[in-house]
C-alpha positions as CSV (number, residue, x, y, z in Angstrom):
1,X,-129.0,29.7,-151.2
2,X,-128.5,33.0,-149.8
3,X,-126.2,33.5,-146.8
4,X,-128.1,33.5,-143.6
5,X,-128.3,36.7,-142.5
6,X,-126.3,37.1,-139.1
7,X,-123.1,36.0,-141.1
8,X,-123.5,38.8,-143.9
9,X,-120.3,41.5,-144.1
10,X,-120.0,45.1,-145.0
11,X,-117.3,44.7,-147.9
12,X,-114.3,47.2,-147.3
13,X,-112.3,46.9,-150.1
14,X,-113.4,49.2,-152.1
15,X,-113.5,52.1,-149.8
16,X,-112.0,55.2,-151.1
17,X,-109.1,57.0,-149.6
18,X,-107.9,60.6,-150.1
19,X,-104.4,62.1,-149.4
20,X,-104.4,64.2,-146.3
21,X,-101.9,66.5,-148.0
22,X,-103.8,69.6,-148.7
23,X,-105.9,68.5,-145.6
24,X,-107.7,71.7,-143.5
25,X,-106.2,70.7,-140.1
26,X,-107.7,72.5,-137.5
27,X,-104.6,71.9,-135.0
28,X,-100.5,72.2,-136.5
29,X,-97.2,71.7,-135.2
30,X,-97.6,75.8,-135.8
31,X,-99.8,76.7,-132.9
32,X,-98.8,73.7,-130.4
33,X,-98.4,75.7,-126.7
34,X,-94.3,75.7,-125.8
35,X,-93.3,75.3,-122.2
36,X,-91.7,78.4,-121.0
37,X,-93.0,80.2,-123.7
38,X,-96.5,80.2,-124.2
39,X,-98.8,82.6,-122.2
40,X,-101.5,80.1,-120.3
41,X,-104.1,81.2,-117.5
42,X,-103.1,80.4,-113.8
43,X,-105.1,77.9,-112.0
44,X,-106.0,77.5,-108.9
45,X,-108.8,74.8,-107.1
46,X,-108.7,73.1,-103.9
47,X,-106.3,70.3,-103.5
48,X,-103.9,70.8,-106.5
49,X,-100.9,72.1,-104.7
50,X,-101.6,68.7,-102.2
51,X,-101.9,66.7,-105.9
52,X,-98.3,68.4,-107.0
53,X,-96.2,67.2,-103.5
54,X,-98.0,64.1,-103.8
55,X,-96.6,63.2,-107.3
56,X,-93.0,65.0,-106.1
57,X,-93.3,62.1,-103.0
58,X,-94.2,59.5,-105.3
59,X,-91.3,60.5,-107.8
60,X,-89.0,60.8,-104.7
61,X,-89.6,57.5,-103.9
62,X,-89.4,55.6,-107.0
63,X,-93.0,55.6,-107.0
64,X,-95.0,55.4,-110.4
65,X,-96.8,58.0,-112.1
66,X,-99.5,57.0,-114.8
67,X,-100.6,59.4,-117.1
68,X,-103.1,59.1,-119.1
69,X,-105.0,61.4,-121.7
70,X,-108.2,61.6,-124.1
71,X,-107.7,62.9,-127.9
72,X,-108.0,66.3,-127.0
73,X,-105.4,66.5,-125.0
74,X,-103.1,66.5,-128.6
75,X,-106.1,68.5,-129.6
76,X,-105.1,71.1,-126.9
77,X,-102.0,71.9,-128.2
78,X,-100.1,70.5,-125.5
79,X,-98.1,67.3,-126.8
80,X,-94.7,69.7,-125.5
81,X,-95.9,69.8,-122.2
82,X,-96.4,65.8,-122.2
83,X,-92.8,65.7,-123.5
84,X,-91.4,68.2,-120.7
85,X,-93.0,66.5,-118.5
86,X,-91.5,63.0,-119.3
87,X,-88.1,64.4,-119.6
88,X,-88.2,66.2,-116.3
89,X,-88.6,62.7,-114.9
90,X,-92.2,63.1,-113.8
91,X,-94.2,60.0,-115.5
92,X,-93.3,56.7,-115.7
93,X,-95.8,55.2,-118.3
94,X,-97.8,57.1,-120.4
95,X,-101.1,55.7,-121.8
96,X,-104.1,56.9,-124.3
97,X,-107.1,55.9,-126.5
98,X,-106.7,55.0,-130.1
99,X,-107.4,58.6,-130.9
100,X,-104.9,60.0,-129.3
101,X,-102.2,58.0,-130.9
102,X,-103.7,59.2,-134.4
103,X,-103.8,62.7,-133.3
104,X,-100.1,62.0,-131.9
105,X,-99.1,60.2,-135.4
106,X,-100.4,62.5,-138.2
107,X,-98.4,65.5,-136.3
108,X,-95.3,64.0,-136.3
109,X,-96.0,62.6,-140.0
110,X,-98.6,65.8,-141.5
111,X,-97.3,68.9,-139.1
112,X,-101.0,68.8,-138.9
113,X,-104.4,66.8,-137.4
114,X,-107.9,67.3,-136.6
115,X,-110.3,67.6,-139.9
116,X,-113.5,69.5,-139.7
117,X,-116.0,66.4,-138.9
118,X,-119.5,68.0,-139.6
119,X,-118.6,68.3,-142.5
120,X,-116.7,65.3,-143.7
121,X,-118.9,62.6,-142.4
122,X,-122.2,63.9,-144.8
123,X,-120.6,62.7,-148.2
124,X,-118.4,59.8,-146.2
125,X,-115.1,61.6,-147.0
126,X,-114.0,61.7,-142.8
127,X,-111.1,60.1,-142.0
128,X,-111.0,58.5,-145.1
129,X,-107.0,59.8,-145.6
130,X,-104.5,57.6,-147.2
131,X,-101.8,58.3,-144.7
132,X,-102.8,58.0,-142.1
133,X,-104.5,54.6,-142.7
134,X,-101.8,53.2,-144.7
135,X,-98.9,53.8,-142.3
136,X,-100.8,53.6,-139.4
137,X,-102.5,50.2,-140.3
138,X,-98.7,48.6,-141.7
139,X,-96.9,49.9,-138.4
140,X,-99.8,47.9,-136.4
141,X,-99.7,44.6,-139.5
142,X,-95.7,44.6,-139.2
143,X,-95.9,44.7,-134.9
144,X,-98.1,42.1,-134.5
145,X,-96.1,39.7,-136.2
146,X,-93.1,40.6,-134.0
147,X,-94.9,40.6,-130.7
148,X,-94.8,44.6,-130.5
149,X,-97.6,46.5,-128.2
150,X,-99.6,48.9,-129.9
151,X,-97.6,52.1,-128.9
152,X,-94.2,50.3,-129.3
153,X,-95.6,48.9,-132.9
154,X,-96.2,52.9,-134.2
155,X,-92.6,54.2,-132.4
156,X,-90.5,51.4,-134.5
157,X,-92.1,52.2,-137.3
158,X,-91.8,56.1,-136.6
159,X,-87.9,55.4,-135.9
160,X,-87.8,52.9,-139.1
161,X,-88.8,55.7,-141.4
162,X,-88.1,58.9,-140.0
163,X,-88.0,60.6,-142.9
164,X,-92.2,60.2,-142.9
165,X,-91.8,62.0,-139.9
166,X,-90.2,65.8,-140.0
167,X,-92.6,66.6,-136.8
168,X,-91.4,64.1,-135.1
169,X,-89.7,65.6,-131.7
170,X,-93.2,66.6,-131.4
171,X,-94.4,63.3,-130.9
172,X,-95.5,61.9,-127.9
173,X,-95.6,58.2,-128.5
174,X,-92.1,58.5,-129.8
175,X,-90.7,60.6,-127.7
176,X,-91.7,57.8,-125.0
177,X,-90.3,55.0,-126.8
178,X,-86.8,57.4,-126.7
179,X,-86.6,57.7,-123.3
180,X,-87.6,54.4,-122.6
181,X,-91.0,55.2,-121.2
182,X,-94.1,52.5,-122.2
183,X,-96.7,54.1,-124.2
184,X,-100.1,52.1,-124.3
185,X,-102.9,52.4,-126.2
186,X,-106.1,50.7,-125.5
187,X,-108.5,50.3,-128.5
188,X,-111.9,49.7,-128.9
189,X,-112.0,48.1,-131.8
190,X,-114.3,50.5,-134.5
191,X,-114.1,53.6,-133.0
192,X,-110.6,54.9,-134.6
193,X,-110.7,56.2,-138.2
194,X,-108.1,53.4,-138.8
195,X,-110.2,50.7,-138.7
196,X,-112.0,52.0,-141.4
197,X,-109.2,50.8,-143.8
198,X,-109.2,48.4,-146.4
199,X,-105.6,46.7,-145.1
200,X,-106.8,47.7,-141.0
201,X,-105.7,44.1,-139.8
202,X,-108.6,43.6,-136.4
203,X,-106.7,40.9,-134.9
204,X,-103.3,42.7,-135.4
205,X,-104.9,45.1,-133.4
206,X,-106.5,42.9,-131.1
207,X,-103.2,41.4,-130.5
208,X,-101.4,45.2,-130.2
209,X,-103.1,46.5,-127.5
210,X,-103.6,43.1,-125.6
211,X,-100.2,43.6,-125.0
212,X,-100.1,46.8,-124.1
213,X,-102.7,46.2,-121.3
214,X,-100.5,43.4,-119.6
215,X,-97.9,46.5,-119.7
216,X,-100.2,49.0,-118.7
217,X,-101.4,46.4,-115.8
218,X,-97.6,45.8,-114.6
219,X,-97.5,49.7,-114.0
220,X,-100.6,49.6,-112.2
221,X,-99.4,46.6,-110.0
222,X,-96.3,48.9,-108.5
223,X,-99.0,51.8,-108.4
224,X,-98.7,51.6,-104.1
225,X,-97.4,55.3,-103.2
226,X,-98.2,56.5,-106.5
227,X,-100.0,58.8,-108.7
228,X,-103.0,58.1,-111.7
229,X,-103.9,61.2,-113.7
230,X,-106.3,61.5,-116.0
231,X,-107.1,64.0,-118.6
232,X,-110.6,64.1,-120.2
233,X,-110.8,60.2,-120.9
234,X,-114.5,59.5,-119.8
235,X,-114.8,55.9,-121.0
236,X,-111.7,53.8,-122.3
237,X,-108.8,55.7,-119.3
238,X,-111.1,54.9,-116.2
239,X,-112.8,51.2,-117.6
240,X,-108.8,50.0,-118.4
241,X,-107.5,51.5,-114.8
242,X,-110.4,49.7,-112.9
243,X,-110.1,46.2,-114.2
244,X,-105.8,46.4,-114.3
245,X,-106.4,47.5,-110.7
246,X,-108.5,44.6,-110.1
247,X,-105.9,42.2,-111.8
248,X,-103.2,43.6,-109.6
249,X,-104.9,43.1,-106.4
250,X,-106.3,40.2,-107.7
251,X,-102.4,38.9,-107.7
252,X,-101.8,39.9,-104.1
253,X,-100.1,43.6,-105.1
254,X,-100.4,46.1,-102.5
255,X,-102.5,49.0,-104.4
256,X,-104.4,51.0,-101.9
257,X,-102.1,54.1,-100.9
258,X,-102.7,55.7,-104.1
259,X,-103.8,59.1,-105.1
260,X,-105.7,59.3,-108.6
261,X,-107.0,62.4,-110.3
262,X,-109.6,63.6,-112.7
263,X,-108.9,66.4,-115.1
264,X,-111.9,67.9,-117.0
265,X,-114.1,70.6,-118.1
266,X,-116.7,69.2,-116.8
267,X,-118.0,69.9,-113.0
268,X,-119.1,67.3,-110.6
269,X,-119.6,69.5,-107.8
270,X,-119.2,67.4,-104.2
271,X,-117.5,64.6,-106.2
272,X,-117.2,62.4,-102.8
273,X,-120.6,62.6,-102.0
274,X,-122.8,59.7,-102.7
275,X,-125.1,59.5,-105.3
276,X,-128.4,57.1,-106.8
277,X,-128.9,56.0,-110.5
278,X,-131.3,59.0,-111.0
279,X,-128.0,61.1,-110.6
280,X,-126.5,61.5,-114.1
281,X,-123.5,62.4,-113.1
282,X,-123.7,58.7,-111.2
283,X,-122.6,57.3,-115.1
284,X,-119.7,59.4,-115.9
285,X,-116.9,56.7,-115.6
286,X,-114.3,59.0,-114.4
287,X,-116.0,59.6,-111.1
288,X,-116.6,56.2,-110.1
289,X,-113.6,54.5,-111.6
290,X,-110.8,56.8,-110.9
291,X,-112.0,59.4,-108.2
292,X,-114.0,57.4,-105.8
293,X,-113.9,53.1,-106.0
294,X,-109.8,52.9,-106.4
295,X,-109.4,54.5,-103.0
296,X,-112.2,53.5,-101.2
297,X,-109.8,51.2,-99.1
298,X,-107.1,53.9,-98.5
299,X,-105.9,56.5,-100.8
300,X,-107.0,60.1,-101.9
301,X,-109.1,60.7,-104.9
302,X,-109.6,64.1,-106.4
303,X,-111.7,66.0,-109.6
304,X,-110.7,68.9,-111.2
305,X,-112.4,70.7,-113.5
306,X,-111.0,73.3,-115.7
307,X,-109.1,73.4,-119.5
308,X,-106.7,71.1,-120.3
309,X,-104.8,74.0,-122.1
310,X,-104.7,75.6,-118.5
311,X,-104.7,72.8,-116.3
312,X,-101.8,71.2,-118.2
313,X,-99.4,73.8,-118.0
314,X,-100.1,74.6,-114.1
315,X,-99.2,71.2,-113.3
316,X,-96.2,71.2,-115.1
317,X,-94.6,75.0,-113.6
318,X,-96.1,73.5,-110.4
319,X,-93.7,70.6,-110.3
320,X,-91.1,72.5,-112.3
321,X,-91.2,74.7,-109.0
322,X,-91.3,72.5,-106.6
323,X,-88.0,70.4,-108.5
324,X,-86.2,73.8,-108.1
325,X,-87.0,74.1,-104.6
């Protein structure tokens, strides 16, 4: 007897991989944007001077700052500026979607990332790169069996065999785990090219990132008089910030005098003003979950819309500034 339907399975181990040597890569360790060297566009909007002091108080105090970014973020160029920023003291716990740590990992390990998609996915050949699945997927295999988090599971691994890894000072993820920074990655499962492996491990991964949200929750808990910024995550950043919030007050932590920030190109005009299910803009995550419902008790929630290859680079001469005061 055939097996009943709702049980049948996809088989992946035959799927082909290619080497990503040779790759096109669209983004290189060549053209990433250097603070205090590159050339980027002043910005200037309403409130992010107030958004600057506020993450100098928070810093002053011992307060934490939570950053976390979208793919193309690394995408951007800007994985220095995340760096400078770290080492100039200004985040305390960095945090990303499973994209961004690929982005992050094939840098430090290629000098390269980003393939051209359109035209990769119509003959099935996109993201189908040995590297990057292999090491990737055995960094997050060997971590689960020694109770790693996903971002700690890929920064042993990177400092186990750094010789895969010439790019590495240009890796975020590691460059967190060096300073002693937690790095958290929160995965939905079958969205990352990695999963697409024959040897991707599901509940290796399940178990990775569970870990890293009890981490990523911790930091959220000790959020009162601190600072959440995100950078172009419209889905995975502001659902895993609204329910660690919830856990925290849940547990009695005092989380209301926050400030929280939206970066992204996109423009939601009066963001504080309310608006009905007929609104579009009423479904983009961000707005809800990071801008307006985390401060609704206290707080100060802010939007700003504008390139994260300018708006990246502000902020950090901003606070560079305002250190050297």
């Amino acid at each position: 007897m055939d097996m009943m339907r709702r049980k049948k399975e996809l088989d992946f181990s035959k799927i082909a991989l290619a080497s990503a040597k040779g790759r096109k890569n669209l983004v290189t360790t060549d053209n990433l944007l250097t603070p205090g060297v590159s050339v980027t566009e002043e910005y200037r909007a309403e409130g992010f001077d107030e958004l600057i002091g506020r993450i100098a108080e928070a810093r002053k105090n011992g307060r934490e700052v939570i950053v976390n970014i979208g793919a193309h973020v690394i995408k951007c160029g800007l994985s220095r500026y995340l760096i400078a920023l770290a080492k100039a003291g200004w985040i305390t716990h960095f945090s990303g979607n499973g994209a961004s740590s690929i982005h992050d990992f094939e840098l430090a390990m290629l000098g390269g990332t980003s393939e051209d998609v359109p035209t990769a996915i119509e003959d099935g050949s996109f993201g189908m790169w040995e590297e990057t699945l292999t090491h990737m997927n055995r960094a997050l295999n060997e971590g689960a069996k020694k109770g790693y988090g996903y971002g700690e599971a890929l920064s042993e691994y990177i400092h186990n065999h750094i010789s895969l890894f010439p790019h590495a000072d240009d890796c975020v993820l590691y460059n967190m785990y060096l300073m002693d920074i937690p790095a958290t990655y929160h995965i939905a499962l079958g969205t990352d090219i990695i999963h697409q492996s024959p040897i991707c491990d599901m509940s290796a991964i399940g178990k990775c990132t569970g870990i890293d949200f009890k981490r990523y929750a911790y930091s959220v808990s000790r959020m009162d008089g601190g600072v959440f910024l995100n950078f172009g995550s419209s889905v995975i950043g502001p659902e895993v910030f609204l329910k660690a919030l919830s856990i925290s007050r849940n547990l009695g932590y005092d989380t209301f005098r926050i400030t929280t920030a939206n970066f992204d190109i996109k423009d939601l005009g009066d963001f504080r003003k309310r608006i009905g299910y007929d609104d579009p803009d009423y479904y983009y995550r961000p707005r809800k979950n990071i801008v307006n419902r985390p401060v609704s008790r206290g707080g100060w929630g802010m939007h700003f819309t504008g390139d994260h290859a300018v708006t990246i680079p502000e902020l950090y001469r901003g606070l560079m500034e305002y250190k050297n005061v």
